[in-house]
N, C-alpha and C positions, 0 to 999 in steps of 0.2 A: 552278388546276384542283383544288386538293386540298380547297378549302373550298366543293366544289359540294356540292350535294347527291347523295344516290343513292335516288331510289325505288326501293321494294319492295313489288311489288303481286302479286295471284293467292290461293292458298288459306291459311287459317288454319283451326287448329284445335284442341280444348283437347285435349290428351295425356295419357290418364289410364295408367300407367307400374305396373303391380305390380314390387316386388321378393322375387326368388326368391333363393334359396339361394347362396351364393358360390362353391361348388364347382360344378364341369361336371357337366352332367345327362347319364347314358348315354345314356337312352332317354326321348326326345321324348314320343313315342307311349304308351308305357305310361304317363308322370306325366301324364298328359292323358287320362283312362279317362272315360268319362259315367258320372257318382254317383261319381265319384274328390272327393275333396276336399284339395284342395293347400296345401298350406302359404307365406302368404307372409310375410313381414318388414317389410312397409312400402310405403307407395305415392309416387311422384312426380306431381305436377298441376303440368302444365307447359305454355306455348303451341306451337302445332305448326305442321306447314307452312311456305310459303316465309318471308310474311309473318314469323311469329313468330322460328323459327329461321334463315333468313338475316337476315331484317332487325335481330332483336333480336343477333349475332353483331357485325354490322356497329358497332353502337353501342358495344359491347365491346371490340371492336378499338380504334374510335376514330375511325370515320366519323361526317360528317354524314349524318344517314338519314331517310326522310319515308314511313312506312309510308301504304297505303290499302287498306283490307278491310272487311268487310260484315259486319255481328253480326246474332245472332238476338236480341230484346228477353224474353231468358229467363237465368238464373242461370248458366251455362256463357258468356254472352255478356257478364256485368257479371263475371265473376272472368278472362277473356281482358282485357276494357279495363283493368281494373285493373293486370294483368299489363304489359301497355302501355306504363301514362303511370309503370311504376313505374323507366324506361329514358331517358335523355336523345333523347328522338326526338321528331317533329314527327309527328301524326297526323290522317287524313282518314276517319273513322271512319263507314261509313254505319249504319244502324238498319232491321232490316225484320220485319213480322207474317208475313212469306209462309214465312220457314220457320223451322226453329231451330239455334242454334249448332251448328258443325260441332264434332265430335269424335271422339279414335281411343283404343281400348284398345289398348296397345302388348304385347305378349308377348315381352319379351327375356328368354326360357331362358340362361342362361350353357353357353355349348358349340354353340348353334345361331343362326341368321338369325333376324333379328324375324318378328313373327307380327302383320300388325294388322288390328282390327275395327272398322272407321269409317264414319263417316254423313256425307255433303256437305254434309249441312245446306244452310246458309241458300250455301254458297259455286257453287251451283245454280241461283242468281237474281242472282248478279253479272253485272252487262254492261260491256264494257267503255267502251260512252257514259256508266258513272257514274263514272269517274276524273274528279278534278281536274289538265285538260291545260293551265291554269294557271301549275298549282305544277310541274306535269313538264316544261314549256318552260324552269323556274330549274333544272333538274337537270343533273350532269353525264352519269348513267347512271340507265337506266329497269331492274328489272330483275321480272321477269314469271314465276312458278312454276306447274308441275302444268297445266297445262290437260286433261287427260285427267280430273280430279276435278272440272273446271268446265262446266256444262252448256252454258252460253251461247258458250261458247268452243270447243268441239269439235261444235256442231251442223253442219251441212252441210257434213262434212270441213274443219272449222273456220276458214270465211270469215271469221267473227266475229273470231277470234285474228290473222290475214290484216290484217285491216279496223285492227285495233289500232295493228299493227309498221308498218303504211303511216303511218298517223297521226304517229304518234310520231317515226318516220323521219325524216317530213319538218319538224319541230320542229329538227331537228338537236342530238338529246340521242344519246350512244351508248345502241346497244338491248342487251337482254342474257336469256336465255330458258334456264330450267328445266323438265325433262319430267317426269313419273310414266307408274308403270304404268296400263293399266288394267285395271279388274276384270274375270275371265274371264267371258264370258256380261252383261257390262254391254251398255248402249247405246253407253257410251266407245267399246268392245272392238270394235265392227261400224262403227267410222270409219275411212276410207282415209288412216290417220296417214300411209303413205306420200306420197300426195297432198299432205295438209296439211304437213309435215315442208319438201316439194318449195316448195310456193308462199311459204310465211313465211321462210326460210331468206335470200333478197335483203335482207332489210328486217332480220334479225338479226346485232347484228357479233360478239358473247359467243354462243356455244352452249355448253352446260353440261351434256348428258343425261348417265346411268350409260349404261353398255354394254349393260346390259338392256332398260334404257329404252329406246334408241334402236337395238337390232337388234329389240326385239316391234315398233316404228313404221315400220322401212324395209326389214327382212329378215327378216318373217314366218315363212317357210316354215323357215330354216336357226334361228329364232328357237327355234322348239318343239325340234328335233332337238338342239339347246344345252340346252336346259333338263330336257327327261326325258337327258340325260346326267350332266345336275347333282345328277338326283333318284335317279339310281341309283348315286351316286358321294356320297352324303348330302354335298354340296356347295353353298355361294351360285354362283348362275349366274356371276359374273364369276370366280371360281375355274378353271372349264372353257374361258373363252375363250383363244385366243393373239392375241400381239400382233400378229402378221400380221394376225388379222379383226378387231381394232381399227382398225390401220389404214386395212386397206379400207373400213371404214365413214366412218372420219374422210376417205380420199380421196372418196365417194359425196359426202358434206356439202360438200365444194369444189367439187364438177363443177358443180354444184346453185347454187353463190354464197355459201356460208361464205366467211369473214373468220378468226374465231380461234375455234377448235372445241376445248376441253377435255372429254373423255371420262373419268370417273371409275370404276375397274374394282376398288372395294370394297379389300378388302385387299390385293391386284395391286398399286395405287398408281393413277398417271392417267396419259393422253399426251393430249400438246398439239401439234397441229397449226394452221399458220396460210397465209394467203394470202400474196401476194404485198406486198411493199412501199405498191407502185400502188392493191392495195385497202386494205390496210389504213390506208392515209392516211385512203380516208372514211367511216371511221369518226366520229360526231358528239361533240360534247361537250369539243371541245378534246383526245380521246383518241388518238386516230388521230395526230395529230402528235409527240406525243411517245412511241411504240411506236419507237423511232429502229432498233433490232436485229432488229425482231418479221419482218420480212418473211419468207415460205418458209421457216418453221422447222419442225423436226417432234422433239418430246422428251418419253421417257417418264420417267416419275420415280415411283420407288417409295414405300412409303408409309413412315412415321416409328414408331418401338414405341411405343405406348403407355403412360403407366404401369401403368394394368391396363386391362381390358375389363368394363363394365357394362352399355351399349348402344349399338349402332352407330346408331340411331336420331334422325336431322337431318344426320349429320357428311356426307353430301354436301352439303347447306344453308351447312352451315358453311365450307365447304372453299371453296362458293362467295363466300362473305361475304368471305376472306381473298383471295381471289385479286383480286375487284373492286378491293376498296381500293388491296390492293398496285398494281395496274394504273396507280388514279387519283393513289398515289403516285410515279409512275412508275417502281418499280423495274424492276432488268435482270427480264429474261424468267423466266430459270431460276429467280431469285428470290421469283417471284410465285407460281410451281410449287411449290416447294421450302414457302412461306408456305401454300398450298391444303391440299395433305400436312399438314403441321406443325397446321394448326388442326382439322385431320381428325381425328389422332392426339390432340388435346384431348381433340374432342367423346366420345369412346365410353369416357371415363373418368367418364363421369357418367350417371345416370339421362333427366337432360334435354339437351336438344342446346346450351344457347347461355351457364347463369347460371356455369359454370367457367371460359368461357375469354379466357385471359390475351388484353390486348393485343397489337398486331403488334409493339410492339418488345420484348416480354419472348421472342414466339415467332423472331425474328432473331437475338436475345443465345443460347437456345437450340440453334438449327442452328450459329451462330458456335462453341457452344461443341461441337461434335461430338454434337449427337442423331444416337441411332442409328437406321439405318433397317433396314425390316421385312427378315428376311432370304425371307419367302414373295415373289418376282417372277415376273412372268406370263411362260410358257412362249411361246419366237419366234413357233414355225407349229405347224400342225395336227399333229395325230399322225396 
């Protein structure tokens, strides 16, 4: 199992990173003035999204990994492939005139939540009939990012995305599924995520959302009421939630046909919830079988300190890359958790999400040796 591969398909994007002052910015708002001219230090150009930072994490760690993503035939799209083949990975690189490479200006203020500014680009004309189901029949795990930033994938409360996880499914590779926000007032934004969430969720045995992510997709209404909470509390939304309405959302995802639902709640840490024995056996890819502990478990695990903070931007990417592997390694449960965290607590030590971080056995020698964990843990129940 350990020498399958793992695809990593969905959005890529080139990451363009200013860096700001090292000290904590008071006020946001005011170093942000129109005709203010900011001061910065230096820039990171880095690959972004699933593709890039989960998949290019994976490689780091020390999986076999087979990226597949869509470039634009423009200079943001020859310095991403570049980026690429400069990683031990196997790639399926498509080329198109229709749009141009994706990219985000990242805005990590030190002291605040990123800020970002990004174009779809070409990742807007991806279908999911252009994967090579080939090469993902040799895989052990398929794993799938952002569809909220994909257009072809969230059209008609996203059949397309649907149409994908059946495919794949029935290949009998284990499936594995990453969400994004979407943009307030997009087309994304006016999809019945709930719907879509509801229907692909049988054919998913990894689900992977933030707590943001996946309460704006299934719990709209109590969604907003969370977030102008967050805003009036200059707070990241997963700061505001309690474990309790994690939960409940992690139990919604099993009524529905989740298998093993890892919910990432930022610097909270994450909780891991899983099915039953019985399901998680069918799980594909030779995966399901060796889960020997996983059945009905349910464990939150806080996050790990970092050694400093630069930017929190991929480390849920990241977080994912660690936990697959561990999975496909078969470690215990809590271990695979504990490895999610631990390469979390990497990522936001650097400008870009993926070229710092250590191997999975430098990040096991590490927790072995008592890494400390965040002492910030998410609040039981509601106030």
């Amino acid at each position: 199992m350990e020498d399958k591969k793992i695809v990593v398909a969905g959005l890529i994007c080139l990451d363009l990173t200013p860096q700001f002052t090292d000290g904590k910015v008071t006020d946001f708002y005011e170093m942000l003035q129109p005709g203010k001219v900011v001061n910065a230090k230096g820039i990171t150009i880095s690959g972004g999204g699933t593709v890039s930072n989960t998949g290019l994490s994976l490689a780091r760690l020390g999986g076999n990994v087979h990226l597949m993503t869509k470039l634009g035939n423009d200079f943001f799209g020859e310095l991403l492939e570049k980026e690429l083949n400069a990683y031990p990975v196997m790639t399926t690189i498509l080329h198109t005139d229709q749009a141009d490479t994706s990219y985000s200006i990242v805005l990590a203020v030190p002291g605040y939540d990123r800020i970002f500014v990004h174009d779809v680009g070409c990742n807007a004309v991806f279908s999911w009939e252009e994967l090579d189901y080939n090469k993902i029949r040799e895989a052990g795990i398929f794993h799938f990012g952002y569809p909220q930033s994909m257009k072809r994938f969230y059209q008609d409360n996203g059949a397309e995305l649907v149409k994908m996880y059946q495919r794949i499914k029935k290949l009998g590779v284990a499936t594995s599924l990453d969400m994004a926000l979407a943009a307030p007032g997009s087309e994304a934004s006016r999809v019945d995520w709930k719907l879509a969430v509801k229907q692909v969720i049988p054919y998913v045995d990894i689900f992977l959302p933030s707590v943001e992510e996946l309460s704006s997709a299934i719990d709209k209404e109590y969604f907003y009421q969370l977030n102008q909470e967050a805003v009036k509390q200059n707070k990241s939304f997963a700061e505001v939630v309690s474990l309790e309405y994690v939960k409940k959302l992690a139990d919604t995802l099993m009524e529905w046909g989740g298998r093993i639902v890892l919910i990432k709640c930022g610097v909270q840490g994450m909780f891991l919830k899983t099915a039953s024995w019985e399901d998680i056996q069918t799980i594909g890819g030779g995966l399901g079988e060796q889960l020997v502990d996983w059945g009905s478990q349910e464990l939150y695990m806080p996050c790990f300190e970092p050694d400093c903070v630069r930017s929190g931007s991929g480390a849920g990417d990241v977080s994912i890359a660690a936990f697959l592997l561990a999975m496909q390694k078969a470690y215990p449960m809590r271990r695979c958790v504990e490895l999610a965290a631990a390469a979390g607590a990497s990522c936001v030590a650097s400008y870009d999400a993926y070229r710092e971080i250590p191997s999975l056995e430098v990040l096991n020698q590490r927790i072995d040796q008592g890494w400390k964990q965040h002492p910030q843990r998410i609040k039981e129940t509601e106030e």
